[in-house]
C-alpha positions as CSV (number, residue, x, y, z in Angstrom):
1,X,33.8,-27.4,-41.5
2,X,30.1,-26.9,-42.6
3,X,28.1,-24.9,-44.5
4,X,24.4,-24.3,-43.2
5,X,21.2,-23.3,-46.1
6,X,17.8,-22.9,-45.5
7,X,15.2,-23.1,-48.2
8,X,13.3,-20.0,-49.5
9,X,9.9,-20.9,-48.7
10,X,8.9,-17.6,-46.8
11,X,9.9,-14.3,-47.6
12,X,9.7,-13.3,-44.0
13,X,11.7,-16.1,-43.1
14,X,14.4,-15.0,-44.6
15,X,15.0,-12.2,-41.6
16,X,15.2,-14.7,-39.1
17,X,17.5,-16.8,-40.2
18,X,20.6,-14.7,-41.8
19,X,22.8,-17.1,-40.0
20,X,21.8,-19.8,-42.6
21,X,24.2,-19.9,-46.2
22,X,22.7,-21.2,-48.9
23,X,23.7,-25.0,-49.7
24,X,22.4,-27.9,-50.9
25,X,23.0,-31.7,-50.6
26,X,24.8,-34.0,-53.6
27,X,22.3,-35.4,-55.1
28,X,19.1,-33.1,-55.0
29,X,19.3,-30.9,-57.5
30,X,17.1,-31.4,-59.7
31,X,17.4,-28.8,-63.2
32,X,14.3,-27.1,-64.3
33,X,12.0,-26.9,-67.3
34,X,9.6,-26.2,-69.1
35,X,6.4,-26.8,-68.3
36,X,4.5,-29.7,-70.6
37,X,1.8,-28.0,-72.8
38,X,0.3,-30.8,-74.4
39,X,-1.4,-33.8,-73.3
40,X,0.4,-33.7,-69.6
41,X,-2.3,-36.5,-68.7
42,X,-5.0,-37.8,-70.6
43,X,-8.2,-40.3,-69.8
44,X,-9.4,-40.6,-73.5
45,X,-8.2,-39.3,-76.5
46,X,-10.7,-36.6,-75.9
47,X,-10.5,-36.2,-72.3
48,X,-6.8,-34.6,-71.2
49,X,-5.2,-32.2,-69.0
50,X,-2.8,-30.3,-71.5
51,X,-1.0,-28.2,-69.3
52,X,0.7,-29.1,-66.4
53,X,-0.1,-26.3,-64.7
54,X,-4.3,-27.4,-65.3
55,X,-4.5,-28.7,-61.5
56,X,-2.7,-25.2,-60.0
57,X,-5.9,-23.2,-62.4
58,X,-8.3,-25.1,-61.1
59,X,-7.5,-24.6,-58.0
60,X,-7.4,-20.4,-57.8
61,X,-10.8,-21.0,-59.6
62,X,-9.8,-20.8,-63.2
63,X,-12.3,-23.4,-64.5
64,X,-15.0,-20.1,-63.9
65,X,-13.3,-17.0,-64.4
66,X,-11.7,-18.4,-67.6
67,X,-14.0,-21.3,-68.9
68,X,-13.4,-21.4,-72.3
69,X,-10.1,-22.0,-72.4
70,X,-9.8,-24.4,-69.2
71,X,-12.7,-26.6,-70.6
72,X,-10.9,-27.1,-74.2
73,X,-7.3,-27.6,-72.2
74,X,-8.0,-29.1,-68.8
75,X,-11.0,-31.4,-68.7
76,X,-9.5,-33.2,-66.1
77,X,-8.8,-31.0,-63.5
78,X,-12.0,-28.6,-64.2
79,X,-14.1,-32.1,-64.3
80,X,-15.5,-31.6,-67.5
81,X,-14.9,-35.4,-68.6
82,X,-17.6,-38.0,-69.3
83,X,-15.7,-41.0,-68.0
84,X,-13.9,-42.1,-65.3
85,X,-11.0,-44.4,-67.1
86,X,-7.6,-45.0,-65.8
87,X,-5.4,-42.4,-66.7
88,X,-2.8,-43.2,-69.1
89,X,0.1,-41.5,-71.3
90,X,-0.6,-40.3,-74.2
91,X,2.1,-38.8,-77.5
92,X,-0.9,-37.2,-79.3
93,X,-2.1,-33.6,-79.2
94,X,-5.6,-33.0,-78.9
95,X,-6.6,-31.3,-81.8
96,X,-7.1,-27.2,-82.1
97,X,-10.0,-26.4,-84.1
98,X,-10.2,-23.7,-86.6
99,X,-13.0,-21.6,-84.4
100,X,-11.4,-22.6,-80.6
101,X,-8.2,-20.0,-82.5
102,X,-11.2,-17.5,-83.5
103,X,-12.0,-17.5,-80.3
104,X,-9.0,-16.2,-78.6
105,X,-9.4,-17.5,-75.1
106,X,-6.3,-16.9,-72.8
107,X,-4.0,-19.5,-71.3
108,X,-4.0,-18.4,-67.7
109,X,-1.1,-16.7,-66.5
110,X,1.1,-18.1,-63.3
111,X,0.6,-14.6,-61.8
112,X,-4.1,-14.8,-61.2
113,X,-4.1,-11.3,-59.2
114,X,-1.6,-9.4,-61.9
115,X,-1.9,-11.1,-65.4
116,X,-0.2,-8.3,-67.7
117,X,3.2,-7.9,-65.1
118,X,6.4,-9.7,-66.6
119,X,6.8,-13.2,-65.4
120,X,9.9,-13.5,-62.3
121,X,13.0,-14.4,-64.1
122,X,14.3,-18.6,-64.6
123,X,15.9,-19.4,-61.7
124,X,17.6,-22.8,-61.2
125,X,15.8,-24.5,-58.4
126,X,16.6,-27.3,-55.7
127,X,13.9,-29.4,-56.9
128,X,12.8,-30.4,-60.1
129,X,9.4,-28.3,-60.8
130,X,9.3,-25.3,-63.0
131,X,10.6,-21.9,-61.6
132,X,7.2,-20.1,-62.8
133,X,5.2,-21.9,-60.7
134,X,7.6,-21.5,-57.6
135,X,8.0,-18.9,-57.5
136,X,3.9,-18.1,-57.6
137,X,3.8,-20.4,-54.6
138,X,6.3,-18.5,-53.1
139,X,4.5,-15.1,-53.7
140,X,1.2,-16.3,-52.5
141,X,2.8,-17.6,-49.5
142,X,1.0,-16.2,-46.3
143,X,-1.5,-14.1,-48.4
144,X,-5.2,-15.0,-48.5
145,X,-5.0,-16.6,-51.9
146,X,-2.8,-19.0,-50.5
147,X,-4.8,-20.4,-48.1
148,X,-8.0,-20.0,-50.7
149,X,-5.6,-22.4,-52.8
150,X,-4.9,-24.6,-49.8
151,X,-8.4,-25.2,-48.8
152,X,-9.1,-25.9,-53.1
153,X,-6.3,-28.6,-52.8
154,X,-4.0,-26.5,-55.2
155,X,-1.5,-26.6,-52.5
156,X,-0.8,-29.4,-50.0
157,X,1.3,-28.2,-46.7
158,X,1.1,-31.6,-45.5
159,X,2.9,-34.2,-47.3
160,X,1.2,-36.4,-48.9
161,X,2.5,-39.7,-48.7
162,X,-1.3,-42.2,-49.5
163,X,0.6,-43.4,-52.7
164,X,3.7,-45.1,-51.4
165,X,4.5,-47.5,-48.4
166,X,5.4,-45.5,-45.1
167,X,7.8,-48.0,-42.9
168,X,9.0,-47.4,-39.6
169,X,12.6,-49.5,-38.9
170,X,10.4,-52.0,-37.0
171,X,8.0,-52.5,-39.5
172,X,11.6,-53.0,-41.8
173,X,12.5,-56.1,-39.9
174,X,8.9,-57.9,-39.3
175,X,8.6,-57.5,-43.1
176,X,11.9,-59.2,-43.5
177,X,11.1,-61.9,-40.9
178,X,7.7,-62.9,-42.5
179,X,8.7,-63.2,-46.2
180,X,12.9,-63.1,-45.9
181,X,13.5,-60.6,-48.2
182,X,12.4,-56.6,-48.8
183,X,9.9,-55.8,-51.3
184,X,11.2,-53.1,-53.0
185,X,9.2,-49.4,-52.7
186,X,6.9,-48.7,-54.6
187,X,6.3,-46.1,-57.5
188,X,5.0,-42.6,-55.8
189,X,2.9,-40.0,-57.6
190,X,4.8,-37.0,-56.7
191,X,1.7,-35.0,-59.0
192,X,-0.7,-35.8,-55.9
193,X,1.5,-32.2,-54.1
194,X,3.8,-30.7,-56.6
195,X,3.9,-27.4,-54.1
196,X,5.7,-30.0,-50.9
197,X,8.0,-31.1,-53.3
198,X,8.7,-28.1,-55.0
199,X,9.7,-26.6,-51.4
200,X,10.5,-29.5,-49.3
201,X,12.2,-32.8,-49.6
202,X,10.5,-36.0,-48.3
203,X,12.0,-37.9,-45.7
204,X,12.0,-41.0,-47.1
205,X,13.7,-39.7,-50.8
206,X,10.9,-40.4,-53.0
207,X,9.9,-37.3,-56.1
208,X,13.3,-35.6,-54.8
209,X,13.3,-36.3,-58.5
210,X,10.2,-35.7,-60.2
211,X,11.8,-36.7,-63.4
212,X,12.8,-40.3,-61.4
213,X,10.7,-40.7,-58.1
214,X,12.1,-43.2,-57.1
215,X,15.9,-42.4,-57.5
216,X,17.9,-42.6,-54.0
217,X,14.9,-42.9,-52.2
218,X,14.6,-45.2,-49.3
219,X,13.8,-49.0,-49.7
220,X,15.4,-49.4,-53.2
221,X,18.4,-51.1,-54.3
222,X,21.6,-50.2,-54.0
223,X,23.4,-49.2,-57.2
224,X,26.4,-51.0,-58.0
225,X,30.0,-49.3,-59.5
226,X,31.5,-53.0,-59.7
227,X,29.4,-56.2,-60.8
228,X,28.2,-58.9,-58.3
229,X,30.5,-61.2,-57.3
230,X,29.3,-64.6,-56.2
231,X,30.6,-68.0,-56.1
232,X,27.4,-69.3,-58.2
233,X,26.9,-66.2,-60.0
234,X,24.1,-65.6,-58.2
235,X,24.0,-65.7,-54.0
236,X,26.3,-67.9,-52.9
237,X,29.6,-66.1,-51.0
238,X,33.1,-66.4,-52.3
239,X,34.7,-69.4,-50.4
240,X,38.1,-68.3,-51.6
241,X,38.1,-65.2,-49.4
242,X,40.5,-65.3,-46.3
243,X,38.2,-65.3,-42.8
244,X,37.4,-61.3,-42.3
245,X,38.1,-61.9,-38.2
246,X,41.9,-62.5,-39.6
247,X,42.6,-60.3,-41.9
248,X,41.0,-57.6,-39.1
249,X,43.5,-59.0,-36.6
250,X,46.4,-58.9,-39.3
251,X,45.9,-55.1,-40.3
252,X,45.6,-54.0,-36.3
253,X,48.6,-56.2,-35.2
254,X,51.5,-54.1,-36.0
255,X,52.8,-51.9,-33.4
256,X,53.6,-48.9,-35.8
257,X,51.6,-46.0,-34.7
258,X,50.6,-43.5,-37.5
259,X,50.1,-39.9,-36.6
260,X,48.5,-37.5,-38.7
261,X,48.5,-33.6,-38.4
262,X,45.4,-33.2,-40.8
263,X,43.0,-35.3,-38.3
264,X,42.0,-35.8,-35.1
265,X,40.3,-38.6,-33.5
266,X,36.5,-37.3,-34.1
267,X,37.7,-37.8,-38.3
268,X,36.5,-41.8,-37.8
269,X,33.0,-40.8,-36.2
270,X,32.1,-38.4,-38.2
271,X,32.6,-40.1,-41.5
272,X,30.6,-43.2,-39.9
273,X,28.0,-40.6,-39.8
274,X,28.2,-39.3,-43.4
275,X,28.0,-43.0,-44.4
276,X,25.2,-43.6,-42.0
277,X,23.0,-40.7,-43.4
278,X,23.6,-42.4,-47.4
279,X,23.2,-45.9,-46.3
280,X,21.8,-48.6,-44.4
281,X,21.5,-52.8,-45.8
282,X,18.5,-54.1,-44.5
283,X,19.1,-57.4,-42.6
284,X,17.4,-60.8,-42.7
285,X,16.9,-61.6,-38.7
286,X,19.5,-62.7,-36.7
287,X,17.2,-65.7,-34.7
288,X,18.4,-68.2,-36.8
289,X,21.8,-67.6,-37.1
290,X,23.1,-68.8,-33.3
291,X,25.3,-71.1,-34.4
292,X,28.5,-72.2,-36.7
293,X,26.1,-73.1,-39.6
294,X,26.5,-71.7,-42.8
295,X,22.8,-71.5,-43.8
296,X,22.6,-70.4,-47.6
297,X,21.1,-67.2,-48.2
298,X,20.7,-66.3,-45.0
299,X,23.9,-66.6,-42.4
300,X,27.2,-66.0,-42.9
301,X,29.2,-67.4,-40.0
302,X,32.8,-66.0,-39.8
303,X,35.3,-68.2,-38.6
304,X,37.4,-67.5,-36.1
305,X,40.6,-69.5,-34.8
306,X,41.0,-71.1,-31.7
307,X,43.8,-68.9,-30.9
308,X,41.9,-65.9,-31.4
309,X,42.6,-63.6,-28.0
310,X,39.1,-62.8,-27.9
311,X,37.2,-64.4,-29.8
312,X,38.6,-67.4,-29.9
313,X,37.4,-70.6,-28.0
314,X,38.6,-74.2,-26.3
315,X,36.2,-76.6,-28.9
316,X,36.4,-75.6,-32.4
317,X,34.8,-75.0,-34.7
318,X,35.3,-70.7,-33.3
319,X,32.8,-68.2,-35.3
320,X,31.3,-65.1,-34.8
321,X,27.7,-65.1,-36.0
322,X,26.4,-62.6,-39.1
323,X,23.3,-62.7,-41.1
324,X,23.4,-61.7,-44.3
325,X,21.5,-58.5,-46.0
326,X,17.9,-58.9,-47.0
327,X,17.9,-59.5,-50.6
328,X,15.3,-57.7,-53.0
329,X,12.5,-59.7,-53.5
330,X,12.4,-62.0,-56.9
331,X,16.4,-61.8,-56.6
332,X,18.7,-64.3,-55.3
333,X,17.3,-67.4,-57.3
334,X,17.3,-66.7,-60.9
335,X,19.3,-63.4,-61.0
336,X,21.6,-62.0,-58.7
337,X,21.3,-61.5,-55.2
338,X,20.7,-57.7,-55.0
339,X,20.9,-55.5,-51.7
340,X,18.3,-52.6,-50.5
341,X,19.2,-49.4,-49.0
342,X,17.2,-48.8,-45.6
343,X,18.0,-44.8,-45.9
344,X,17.7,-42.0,-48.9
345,X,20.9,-42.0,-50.7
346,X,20.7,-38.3,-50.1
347,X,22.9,-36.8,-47.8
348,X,19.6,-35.1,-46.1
349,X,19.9,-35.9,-42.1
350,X,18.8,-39.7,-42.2
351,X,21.0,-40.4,-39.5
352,X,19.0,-36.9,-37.8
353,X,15.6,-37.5,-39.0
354,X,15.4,-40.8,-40.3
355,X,14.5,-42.1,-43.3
356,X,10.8,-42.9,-42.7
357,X,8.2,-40.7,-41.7
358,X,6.6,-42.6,-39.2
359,X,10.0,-42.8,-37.0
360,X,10.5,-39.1,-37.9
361,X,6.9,-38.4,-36.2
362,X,7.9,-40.3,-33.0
363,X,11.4,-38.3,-32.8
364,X,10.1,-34.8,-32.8
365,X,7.6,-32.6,-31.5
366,X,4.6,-32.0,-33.8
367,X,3.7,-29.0,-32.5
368,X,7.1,-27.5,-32.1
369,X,9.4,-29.0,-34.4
370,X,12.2,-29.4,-31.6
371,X,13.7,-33.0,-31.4
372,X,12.9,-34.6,-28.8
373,X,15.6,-35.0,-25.8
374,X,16.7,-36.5,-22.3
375,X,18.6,-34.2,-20.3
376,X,22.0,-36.4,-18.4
377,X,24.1,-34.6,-16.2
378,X,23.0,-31.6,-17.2
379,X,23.6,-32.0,-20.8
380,X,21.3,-32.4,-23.9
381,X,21.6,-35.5,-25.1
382,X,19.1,-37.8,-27.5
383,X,16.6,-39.6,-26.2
384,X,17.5,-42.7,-23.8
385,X,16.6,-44.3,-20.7
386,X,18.7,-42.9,-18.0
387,X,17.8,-45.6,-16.0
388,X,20.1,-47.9,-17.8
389,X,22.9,-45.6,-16.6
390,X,24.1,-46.6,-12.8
391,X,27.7,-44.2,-13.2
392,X,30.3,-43.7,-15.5
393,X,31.7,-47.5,-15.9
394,X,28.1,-49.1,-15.8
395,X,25.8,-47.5,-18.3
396,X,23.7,-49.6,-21.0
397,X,22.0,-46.4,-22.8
398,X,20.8,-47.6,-26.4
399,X,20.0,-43.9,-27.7
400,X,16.6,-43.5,-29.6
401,X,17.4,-41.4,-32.9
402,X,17.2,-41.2,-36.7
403,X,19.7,-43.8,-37.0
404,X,19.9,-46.8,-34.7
405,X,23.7,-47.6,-34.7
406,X,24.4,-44.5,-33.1
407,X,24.9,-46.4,-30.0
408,X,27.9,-48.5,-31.5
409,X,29.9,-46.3,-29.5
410,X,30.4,-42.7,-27.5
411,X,32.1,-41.0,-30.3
412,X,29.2,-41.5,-33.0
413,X,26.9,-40.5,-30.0
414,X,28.5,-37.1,-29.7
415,X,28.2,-36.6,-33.5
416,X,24.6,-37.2,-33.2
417,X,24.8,-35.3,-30.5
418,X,26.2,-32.0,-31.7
419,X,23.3,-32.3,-34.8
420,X,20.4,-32.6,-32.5
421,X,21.0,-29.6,-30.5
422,X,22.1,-27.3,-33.8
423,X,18.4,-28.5,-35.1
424,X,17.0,-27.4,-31.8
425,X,19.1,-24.4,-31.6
426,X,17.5,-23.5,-35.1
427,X,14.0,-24.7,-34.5
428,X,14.2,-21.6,-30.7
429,X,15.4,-19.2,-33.4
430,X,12.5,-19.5,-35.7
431,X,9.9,-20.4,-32.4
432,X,11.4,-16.9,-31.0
433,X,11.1,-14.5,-34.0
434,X,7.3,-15.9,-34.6
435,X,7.7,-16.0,-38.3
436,X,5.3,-19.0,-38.8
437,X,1.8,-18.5,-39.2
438,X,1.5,-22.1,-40.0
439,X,2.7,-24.2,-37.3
440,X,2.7,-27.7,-39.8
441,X,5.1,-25.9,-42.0
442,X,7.8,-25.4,-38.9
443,X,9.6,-28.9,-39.1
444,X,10.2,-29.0,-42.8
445,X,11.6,-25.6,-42.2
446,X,14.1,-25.9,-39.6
447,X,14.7,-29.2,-41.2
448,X,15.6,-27.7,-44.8
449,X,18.8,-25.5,-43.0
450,X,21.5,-28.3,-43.8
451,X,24.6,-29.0,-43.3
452,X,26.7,-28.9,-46.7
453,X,29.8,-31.3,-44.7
454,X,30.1,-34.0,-47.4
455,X,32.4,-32.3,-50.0
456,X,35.0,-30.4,-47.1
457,X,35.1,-34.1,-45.5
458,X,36.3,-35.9,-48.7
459,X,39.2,-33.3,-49.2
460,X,40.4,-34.4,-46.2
461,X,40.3,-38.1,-46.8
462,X,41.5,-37.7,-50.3
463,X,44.6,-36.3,-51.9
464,X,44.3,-33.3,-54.2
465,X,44.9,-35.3,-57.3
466,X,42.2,-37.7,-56.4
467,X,39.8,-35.5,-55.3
468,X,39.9,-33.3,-58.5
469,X,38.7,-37.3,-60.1
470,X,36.1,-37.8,-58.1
C-alpha cells in the first residue's frame, strides 16, 4: 500500500536504512537550475553579491584565499561594502573592467579541497537549490570542513525559522478570537539556510519552493478550482441550499447495503487522514454561536426539523450550531470571503508532525527524535490521559498529536496510530546503528522516510479512466 524514502543527507546513512525506497510527496519537487551569476543581491549599484553561491565562499573562507575575485563579485557576503542599505533587486550587471579580465582571478569552485576534479554530474533534486552545491554539502557532510562551515554560518543544521511567524494550533485560535479573522503568513527568506532547505523540508511548508516560498505552506489561502459562490458575491451563504442535516439524513436512509470487494472498512479512515495531512480551515470561535442565530460572517446555524430522530427537538426553531471558517484578513467586505489552510498543502506527515514547529517541538523528543507516547493496555498508543479512560464503554481520551481531530473517532486513531510507531520504529533503527554524529540532525532524518500512500489510494477511489485524467 506504501512506499517508504528517506533523503540522502548522509552517506553513512544510507547503510542503515536499506529498508527505505526512494519516494517523494506530490507537490515537493522542486526542478533545479542554474545557479544566478550576476547581481543575485545587490545593496547599491556598486555594492552586490553576483553569485549565488557568494555566501557558501565566504563561508569555507574564500574572501582570503581568493580575494580578488570575491571582493569584485561578492561584496556582500565578504563585507567589503560601504553602506548598510536595504537590499533590493537589481536587472543590471555590475560592470567587468578591461584590467579585472587581465587579471585572471578564479571563480571558486563548489569542490574548496579538490578544485581541478570534474564537477558531480546534474541530478534532479527534491528541493529547488542547485545540484552543485548539494551535492558539496552532501560531501562535506561529517568531515571537518563541515563543521568549519557550520561554525562560519555557511551551513545552518538548525532551521531557521526568525523570518516568518511560528504558530502553535493554540496560538491559531487566540489570533482568530482577538481580530476574527487569520492574517495570512508571511513572506520567508528561505536565503537565511539554503543547506536546511536543500536537505530538509520545513514543517510548516514555507521555501519547499525556493522559487515560491510561500506556495502550500501553512497559514495561506486555499486555492480555488471553482469560483466563490456567495449569495452577495462576497460572504453571505447561499439561502437557496437545502438544510445539510437533511440531505445527510436523505443519503443514509435507504436500507440498500453496498458491498465492495476492493475496500474494507479502514478505506474511510485512512482517506480522512490523507485529507487531514493536506488540509485544515481555520475556525472563527465557537463562543458565540450557542444558539439558532444566524450571525453574518461568523455562525452558520443548520436547521434541523423537529422530527429529526436525533437531533430534533419539542420547540422549534431545531439547529445544530457551526461557526464558520476564519476568513483571510482584508477579505470578506470588499472582495470575497477567502478561506486559510491551517496545514502544508504537502502531503508531508501534518497529521504526524504537525504543521507548526512549535506543536512539533512539544510532540517529540529533542534529544531522541522518538514521538512521544502513552502506553494503554499494553499497547503504543499517542499521547492521552489515561485517566479519562474508566473501561471499554466509558473512556473520554482526546489524543494529543499532529492533528487534533484524530479523536473524532477509534478508526482515525488507529491510523494515527499505525504512523507513530513506524516513525518510532525508524527513529530505534537509526538510534541503534549510531549513524548520527549530530544528534539535532536525527528528527529531520527519520522524519524525511515518508510514506508515498497518496497516488495507490486514489486508484482505488477512482476508475481507471478517471485516474489516467487526473
Amino acid at each position: 500500500m506504501y512506499n517508504i524514502g528517506m533523503s540522502k543527507m548522509h552517506d553513512f546513512h544510507i547503510q542503515a536504512i536499506t529498508f527505505c525506497l526512494l519516494g517523494s510527496f506530490i507537490g515537493l519537487l522542486s526542478h533545479a537550475a542554474d545557479p544566478i551569476t550576476k547581481n543575485f543581491r545587490c545593496i547599491s549599484a556598486n555594492c552586490c553579491d553576483q553569485h549565488e553561491w557568494c555566501g557558501f565562499w565566504a563561508g569555507i573562507g574564500e574572501c582570503e584565499t581568493n580575494k580578488n575575485w570575491m571582493t569584485r563579485n561578492c561584496q556582500i557576503s565578504c563585507k567589503k561594502c560601504d553602506d548598510t542599505n536595504t537590499i533590493v533587486n537589481s536587472t543590471t550587471a555590475a560592470p567587468v573592467t578591461e584590467s579585472a579580465k587581465a587579471k585572471k582571478v578564479s571563480q571558486p569552485s563548489v569542490s574548496t579541497t579538490k578544485k581541478q576534479t570534474a564537477a558531480p554530474p546534474r541530478q534532479m533534486l527534491r528541493r529547488g537549490h542547485d545540484p552543485l552545491f548539494c551535492a558539496e554539502m552532501l560531501r562535506l557532510n561529517g568531515s571537518e570542513r563541515f563543521q568549519e562551515m557550520s561554525r562560519n554560518g555557511a551551513i545552518v543544521v538548525f532551521e531557521d525559522a526568525t523570518s516568518r511567524r511560528l504558530l502553535s494550533a493554540r496560538d491559531m485560535v487566540t489570533n482568530n478570537q482577538m481580530m476574527g479573522c487569520f492574517r495570512e503568513q508571511d513572506t520567508s527568506d528561505c536565503s537565511r539556510n539554503m543547506c536546511f532547505h536543500a536537505m530538509y523540508r520545513t514543517l510548516d511548508g514555507t521555501c519547499n519552493n525556493l522559487r515560491n516560498p510561500l506556495i502550500g505552506a501553512a497559514g495561506t489561502t486555499f486555492n480555488r478550482i471553482l469560483p466563490a459562490v456567495y449569495e452577495d458575491g462576497i460572504t453571505t451563504r447561499p439561502g437557496s441550499r437545502p438544510s445539510a442535516r437533511e440531505a445527510t439524513r436523505f443519503l443514509l436512509s435507504s436500507p440498500q447495503l453496498v458491498t465492495s470487494s476492493k475496500g474494507n472498512m479502514l478505506l474511510m479512515p485512512f482517506g480522512q487522514f490523507i485529507v487531514h495531512d493536506i488540509s485544515r480551515t481555520s475556525l472563527l470561535p465557537a463562543d458565540r454561536c450557542g444558539s439558532c442565530t444566524d450571525i453574518p460572517g461568523r455562525c452558520f446555524p443548520i436547521k434541523v426539523e423537529t422530527v429529526d430522530p436525533r437531533f430534533g427537538c419539542a420547540r422549534p426553531p431545531c439547529c445544530l450550531f457551526f461557526t464558520r471558517s476564519s476568513p483571510l484578513c482584508g477579505t470578506g467586505a470588499q472582495s470575497k470571503r477567502e478561506q486559510v489552510n491551517e496545514n502544508t498543502a504537502f502531503l508531508d506527515g501534518s497529521a504526524i508532525y504537525s504543521s507548526s514547529l512549535p506543536d512539533s517541538l512539544r510532540l517529540k523528543d529533542s534529544k531522541t527524535g522518538m514521538m512521544r507516547i502513552t502506553f494503554f493496555n499494553n499497547h503504543v498508543m499517542p499521547p492521552f490521559d489515561p485517566h479519562t479512560c474508566f473501561g471499554p464503554n466509558n473512556c473520554n481520551a482526546n489524543f494529543d498529536i499532529g492533528d487534533n481531530r484524530a479523536s473524532i473517532f477509534i478508526a482515525l486513531v488507529g491510523v494515527h496510530a499505525v504512523f507513530l510507531r513506524e516513525h518510532n520504529r525508524i527513529a530505534q533503527q537509526l538510534l541503534n546503528e549510531s549513524i548520527l554524529e549530530c544528534g539535532t540532525c536525527f528528527p529531520r532524518d527519520t522524519e524525511n522516510c515518508r510514506i508515498n500512500y497518496s497516488s495507490n489510494y486514489l486508484q482505488r477511489i477512482f476508475a481507471k479512466t478517471s485516474w489516467y485524467k487526473i
